[in-house]
N, C-alpha and C positions, 0 to 999 in steps of 0.2 A: 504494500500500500504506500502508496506517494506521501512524503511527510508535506505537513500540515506549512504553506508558507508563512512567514512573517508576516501578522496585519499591522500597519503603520495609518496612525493619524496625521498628517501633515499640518500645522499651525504658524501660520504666519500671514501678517495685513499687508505682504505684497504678492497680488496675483499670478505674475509671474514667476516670482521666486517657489511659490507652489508647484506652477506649473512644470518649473526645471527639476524641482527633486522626483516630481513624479514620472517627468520623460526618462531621466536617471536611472532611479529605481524601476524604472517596469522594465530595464535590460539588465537587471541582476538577476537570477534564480533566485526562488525560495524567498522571494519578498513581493509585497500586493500591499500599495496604497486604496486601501476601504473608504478613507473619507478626507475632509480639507476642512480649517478651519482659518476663517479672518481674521478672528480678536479671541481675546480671553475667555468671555462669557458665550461665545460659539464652540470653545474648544470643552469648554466644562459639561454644555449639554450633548458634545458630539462623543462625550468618554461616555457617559454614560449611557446612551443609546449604543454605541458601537462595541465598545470594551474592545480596544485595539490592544494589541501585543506589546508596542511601542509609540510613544506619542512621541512627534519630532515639535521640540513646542521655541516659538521665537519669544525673546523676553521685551521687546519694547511694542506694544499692538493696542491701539486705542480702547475704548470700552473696560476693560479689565486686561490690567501688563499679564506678561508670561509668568511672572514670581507669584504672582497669588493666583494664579490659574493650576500654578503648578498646584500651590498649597490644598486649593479646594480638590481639587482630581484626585491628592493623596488620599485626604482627609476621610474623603467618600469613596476613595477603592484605595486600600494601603499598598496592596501591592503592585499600584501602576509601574510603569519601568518607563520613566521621558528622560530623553535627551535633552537639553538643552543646547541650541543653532540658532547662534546671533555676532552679529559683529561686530560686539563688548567685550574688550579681554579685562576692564574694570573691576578691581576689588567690590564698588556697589554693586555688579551683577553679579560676579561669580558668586562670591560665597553665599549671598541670600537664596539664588536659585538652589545651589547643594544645602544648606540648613532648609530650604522648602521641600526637599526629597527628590531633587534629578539626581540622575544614576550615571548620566555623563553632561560632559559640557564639551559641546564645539566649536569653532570658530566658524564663520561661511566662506571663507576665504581658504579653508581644508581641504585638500586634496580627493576629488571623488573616493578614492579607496580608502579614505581615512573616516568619512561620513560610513561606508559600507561597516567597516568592521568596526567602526562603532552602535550600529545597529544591533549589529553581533554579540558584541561584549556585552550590551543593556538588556538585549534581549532576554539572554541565559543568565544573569541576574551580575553579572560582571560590572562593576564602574567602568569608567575611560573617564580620562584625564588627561590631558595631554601635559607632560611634567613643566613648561614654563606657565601654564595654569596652574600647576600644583603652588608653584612658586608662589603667586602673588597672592592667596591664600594662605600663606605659612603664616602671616603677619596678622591678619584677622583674628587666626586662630590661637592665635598666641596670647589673645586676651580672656579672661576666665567665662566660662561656659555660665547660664542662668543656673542647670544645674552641675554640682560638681558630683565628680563621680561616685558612685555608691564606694563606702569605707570598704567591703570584701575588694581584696585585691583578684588580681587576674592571676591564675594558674599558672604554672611553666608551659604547659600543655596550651591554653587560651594565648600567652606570649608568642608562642612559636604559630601559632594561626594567626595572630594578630600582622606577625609580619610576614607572611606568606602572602595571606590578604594584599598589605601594601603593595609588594612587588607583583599586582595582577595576577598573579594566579587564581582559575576558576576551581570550586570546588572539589572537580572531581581530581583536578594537576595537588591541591594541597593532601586529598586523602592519599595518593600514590604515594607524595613526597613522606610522610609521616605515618605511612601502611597503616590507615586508618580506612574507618569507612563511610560514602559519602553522608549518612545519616548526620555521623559522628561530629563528621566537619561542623552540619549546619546548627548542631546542639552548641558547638563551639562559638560560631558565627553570633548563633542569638543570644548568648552569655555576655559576650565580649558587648553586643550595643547596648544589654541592659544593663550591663554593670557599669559601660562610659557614658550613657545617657547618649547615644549614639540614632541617629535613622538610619542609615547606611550603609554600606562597606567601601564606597567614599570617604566620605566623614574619618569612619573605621580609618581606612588608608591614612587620610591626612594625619590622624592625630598620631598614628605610628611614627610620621613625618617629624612633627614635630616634639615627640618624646625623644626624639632621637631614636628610637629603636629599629628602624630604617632609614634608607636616604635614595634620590633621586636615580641615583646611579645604578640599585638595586634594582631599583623596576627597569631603567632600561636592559641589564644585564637580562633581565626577565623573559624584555620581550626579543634579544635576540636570538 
C-alpha cells in the first residue's frame, strides 16, 4: 500500500508566494498541498477543518500575525507540527514563534531543498533550525524562563537524550545510539520538557545550547 503523502497547509498574505510553494511542492513525492491560507485567522479555521500534517505558516499576515496563529493552532491541537517561513531572521520573531510551539523556522530566501527537508524533519516530529538561527536565540534564552525548572534534576540517562536531541537526531537514530527502545526515547523526550518546563525539542535543543551541554558544531557534525 502507497504510504500516506505529507498534507501541508500553506499560510501566507502573499498570493503568489502561495502559489510558488505549491508549484514547488507538487514536484516532490510524498507531499500534497490540501489547503492555502491568507492571514492568521484563515489559517486557525483552515487547521481545524483540514488537520494538515504540517502547516507552512508566515509570521507577518494582516488580520491575526503568524505568532499567535501559531499559538491558537497549538493550543487547540497540541500536537500540530508548523514550520515557520518568513523573511525575519529577528530575535522578535524567532524566539516568540519557537516559545509559541513551531517545530522549525525558515528563512524564504532557503534553498528549495532546504524548505523540503525541512518539511521532513517537522513532519516526523524533528525541529530544524538552521544553526545561525540557533544563534541569535542563544541571547533570548539566556534570560530566566517565567517558569524555572522543576527542583528533580534530569537523569544521566535524560542528559545523554537531552543532547542527542540537540544535535538532531530523530528518535528512532537516539534509540540505536543508546540501544534503547523507540518507546523509551519518547518516555525520555517527555520527562526532559516537563521537568525544563519545555514545549519542544527545539526549545529542548536550544536550552542544551545554552547549558552548554552541546554546541553548534555538534549538530553540524550530526548532520554530516
Amino acid at each position: 500500500m502507497a504510504k500516506k503523502p505529507i498534507q501541508l497547509l500553506v499560510v501566507d498574505d502573499q498570493g503568489i508566494v502561495r502559489k510558488g510553494i505549491r508549484a514547488l511542492l507538487a514536484e516532490v513525492d510524498g507531499m500534497d498541498v490540501i489547503g492555502e491560507a491568507g492571514d492568521g485567522l484563515e489559517a486557525v479555521r483552515q487547521a481545524e477543518v483540514l488537520h494538515p500534517d504540517v502547516i507552512l505558516m508566515d509570521l507577518v499576515m494582516p488580520n491575526l500575525d503568524g505568532i499567535e496563529a501559531i499559538r491558537q493552532i497549538v493550543a487547540k491541537q497540541p500536537k500540530s507540527r508548523i514550520l515557520a517561513l518568513t523573511s525575519f531572521a529577528a530575535d522578535d520573531k524567532v524566539f516568540p514563534a519557537i516559545k509559541a510551539g513551531a517545530l522549525g523556522y525558515l528563512l524564504k530566501d532557503s534553498e528549495p531543498e532546504d524548505l523540503i527537508a525541512a518539511i521532513r524533519n517537522v513532519y516526523r516530529g524533528e525541529p530544524f533550525l538552521h544553526p545561525s538561527i540557533a544563534r541569535k536565540v542563544l541571547e533570548e534564552l539566556s534570560h530566566p524562563a517565567g517558569n524555572p525548572p522543576t527542583p528533580e534534576p534530569l537523569t544521566e540517562r535524560e542528559l545523554e537524550v537531552l543532547q542527542l536531541v540537540s544535535q538532531g537526531l530523530s528518535n528512532q537514530e537516539i534509540a540505536a545510539r543508546l540501544v534503547i527502545g523507540d518507546a523509551t526515547v519518547r518516555t525520555h523526550i517527555g520527562n526532559i520538557l516537563a521537568k525544563l518546563h519545555l514545549a519542544n525539542r527545539v526549545q529542548a535543543a536550544l536550552y542544551a545550547l545554552r547549558k552548554g551541554l552541546s554546541s553548534l558544531d555538534d549538530s553540524n557534525d550530526a548532520e554530516e
